[in-house]
Residue frames as qw, qx, qy, qz and C-alpha x, y, z in Angstrom:
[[0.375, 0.049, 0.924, 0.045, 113.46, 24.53, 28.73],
 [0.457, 0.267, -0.318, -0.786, 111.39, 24.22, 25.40],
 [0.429, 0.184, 0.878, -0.106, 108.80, 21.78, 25.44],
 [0.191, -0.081, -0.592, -0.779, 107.10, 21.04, 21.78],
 [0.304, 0.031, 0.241, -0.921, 103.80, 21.88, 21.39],
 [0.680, -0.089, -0.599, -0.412, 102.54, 18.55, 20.49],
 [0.547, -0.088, -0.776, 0.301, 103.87, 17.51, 23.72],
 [0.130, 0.237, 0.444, -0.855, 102.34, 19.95, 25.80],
 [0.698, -0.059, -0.184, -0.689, 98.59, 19.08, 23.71],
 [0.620, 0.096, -0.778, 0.004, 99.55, 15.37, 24.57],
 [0.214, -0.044, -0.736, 0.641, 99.64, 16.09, 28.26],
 [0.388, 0.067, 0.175, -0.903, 96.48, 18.09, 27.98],
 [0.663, 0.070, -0.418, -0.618, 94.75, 15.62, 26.55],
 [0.560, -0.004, -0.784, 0.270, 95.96, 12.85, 29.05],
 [0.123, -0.054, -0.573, 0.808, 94.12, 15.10, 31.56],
 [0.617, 0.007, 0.166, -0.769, 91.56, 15.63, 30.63],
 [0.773, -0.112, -0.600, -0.172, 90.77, 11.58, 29.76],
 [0.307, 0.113, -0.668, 0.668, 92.47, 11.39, 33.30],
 [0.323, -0.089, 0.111, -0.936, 89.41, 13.66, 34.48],
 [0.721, 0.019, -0.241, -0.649, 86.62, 11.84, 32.25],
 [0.576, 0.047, -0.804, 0.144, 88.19, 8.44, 33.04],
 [0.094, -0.111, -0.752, 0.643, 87.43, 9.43, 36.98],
 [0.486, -0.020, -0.120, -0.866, 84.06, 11.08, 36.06],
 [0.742, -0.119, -0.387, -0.534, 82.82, 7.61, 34.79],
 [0.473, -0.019, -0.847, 0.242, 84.41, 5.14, 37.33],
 [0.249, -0.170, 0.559, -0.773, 82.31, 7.31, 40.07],
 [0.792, -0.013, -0.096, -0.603, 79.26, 4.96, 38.65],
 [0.760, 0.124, -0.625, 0.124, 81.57, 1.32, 39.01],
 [0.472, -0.824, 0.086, -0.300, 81.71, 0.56, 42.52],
 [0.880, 0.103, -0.023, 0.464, 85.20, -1.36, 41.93],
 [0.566, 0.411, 0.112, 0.705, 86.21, 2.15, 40.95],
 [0.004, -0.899, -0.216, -0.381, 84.68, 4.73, 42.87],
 [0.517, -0.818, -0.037, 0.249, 86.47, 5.07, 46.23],
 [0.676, -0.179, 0.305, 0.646, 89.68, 5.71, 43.95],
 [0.171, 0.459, 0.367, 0.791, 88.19, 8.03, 41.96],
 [0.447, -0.855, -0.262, -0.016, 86.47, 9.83, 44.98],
 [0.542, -0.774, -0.044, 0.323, 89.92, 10.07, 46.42],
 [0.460, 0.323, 0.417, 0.715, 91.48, 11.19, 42.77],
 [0.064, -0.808, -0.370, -0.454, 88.70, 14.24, 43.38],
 [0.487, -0.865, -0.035, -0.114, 89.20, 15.10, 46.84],
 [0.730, -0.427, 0.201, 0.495, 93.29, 14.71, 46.75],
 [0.100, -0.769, 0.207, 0.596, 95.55, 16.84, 44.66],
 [0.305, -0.018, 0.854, 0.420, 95.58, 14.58, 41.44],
 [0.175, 0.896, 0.405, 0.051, 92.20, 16.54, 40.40],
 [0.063, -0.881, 0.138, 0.449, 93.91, 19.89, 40.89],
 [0.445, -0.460, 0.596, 0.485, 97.31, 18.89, 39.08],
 [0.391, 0.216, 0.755, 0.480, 95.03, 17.81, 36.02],
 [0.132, 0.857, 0.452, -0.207, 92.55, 20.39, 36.11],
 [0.387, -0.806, 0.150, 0.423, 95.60, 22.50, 35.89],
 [0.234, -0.317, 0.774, 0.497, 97.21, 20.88, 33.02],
 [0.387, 0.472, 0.766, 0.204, 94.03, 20.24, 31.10],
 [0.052, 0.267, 0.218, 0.937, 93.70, 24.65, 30.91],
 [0.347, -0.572, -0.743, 0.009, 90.95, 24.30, 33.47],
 [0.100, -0.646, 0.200, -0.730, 89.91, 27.92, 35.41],
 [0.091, 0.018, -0.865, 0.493, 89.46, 27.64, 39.15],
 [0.540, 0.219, 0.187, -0.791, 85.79, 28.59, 38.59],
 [0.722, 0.203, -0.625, -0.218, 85.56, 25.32, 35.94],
 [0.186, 0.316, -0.857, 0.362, 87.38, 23.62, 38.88],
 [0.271, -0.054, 0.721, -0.636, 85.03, 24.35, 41.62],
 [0.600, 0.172, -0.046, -0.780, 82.36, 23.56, 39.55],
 [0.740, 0.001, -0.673, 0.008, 83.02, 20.04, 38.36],
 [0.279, 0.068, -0.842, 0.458, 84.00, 19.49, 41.95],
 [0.484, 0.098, 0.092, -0.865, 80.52, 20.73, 42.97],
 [0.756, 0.116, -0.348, -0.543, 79.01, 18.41, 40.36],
 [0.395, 0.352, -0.814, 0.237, 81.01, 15.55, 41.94],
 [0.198, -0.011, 0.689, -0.697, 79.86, 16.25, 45.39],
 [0.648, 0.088, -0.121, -0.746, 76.18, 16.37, 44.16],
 [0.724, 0.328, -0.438, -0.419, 76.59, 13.05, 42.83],
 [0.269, 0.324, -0.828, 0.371, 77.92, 11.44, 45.70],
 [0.365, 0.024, 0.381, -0.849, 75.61, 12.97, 47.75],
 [0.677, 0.110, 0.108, -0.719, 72.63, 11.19, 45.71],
 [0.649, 0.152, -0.743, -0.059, 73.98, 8.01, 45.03],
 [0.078, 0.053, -0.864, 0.495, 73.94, 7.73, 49.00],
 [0.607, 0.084, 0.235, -0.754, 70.36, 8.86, 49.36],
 [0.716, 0.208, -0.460, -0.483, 69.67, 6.58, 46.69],
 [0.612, 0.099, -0.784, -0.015, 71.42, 3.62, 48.54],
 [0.652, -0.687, -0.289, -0.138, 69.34, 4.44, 51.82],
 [0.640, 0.079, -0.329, 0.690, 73.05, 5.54, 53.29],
 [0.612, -0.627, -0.456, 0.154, 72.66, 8.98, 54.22],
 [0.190, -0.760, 0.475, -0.401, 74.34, 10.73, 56.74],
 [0.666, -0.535, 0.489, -0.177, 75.04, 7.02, 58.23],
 [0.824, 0.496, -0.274, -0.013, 77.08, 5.28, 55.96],
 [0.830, -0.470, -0.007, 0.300, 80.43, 4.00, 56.62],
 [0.091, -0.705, 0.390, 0.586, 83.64, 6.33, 56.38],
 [0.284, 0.026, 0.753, 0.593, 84.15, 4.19, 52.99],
 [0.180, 0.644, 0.682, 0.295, 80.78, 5.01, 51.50],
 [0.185, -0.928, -0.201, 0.253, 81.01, 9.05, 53.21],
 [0.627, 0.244, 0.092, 0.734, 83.76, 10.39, 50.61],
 [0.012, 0.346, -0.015, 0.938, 82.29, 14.01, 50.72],
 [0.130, 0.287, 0.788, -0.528, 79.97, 15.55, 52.89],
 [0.132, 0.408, 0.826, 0.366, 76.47, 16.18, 51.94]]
């Protein structure tokens, strides 16, 4: 199968906005628990994958993710006792 090489930058580029597009929705709280579960379900991997990500890039953004989960709860006095919706990753 020969796929053209505009169409194989097209997909790369639809992943990685796919990515950033979940990056920024973790700040909208309409948006986050879908992007939380975009991070922590195979729909991160699959783009990471297709965007030309290593798995060492990988773990890192997912790292940076966690972090940021992590301190948006502190910040919202949550915790360790939040509710399974607000606990996406542990801390």
């Amino acid at each position: 199968m020969h796929i053209e090489k505009g169409a194989v930058m097209g997909l790369r580029g639809l992943a990685e906005g796919i990515i950033v597009q979940s990056l920024e929705d973790l700040w909208n709280d309409q948006e986050r628990e879908e992007a939380v579960e975009f991070f922590k379900g195979d729909g991160f991997s699959i783009c990471a994958e297709i965007a030309g990500m290593s798995l060492y890039e990988q773990v890192r953004l997912f790292n940076l993710v966690s972090s940021v989960l992590c301190s948006m709860e502190k910040v919202r006095g949550t915790g360790g006792s939040g509710s399974k919706k607000e606990k996406v990753l542990s801390c």
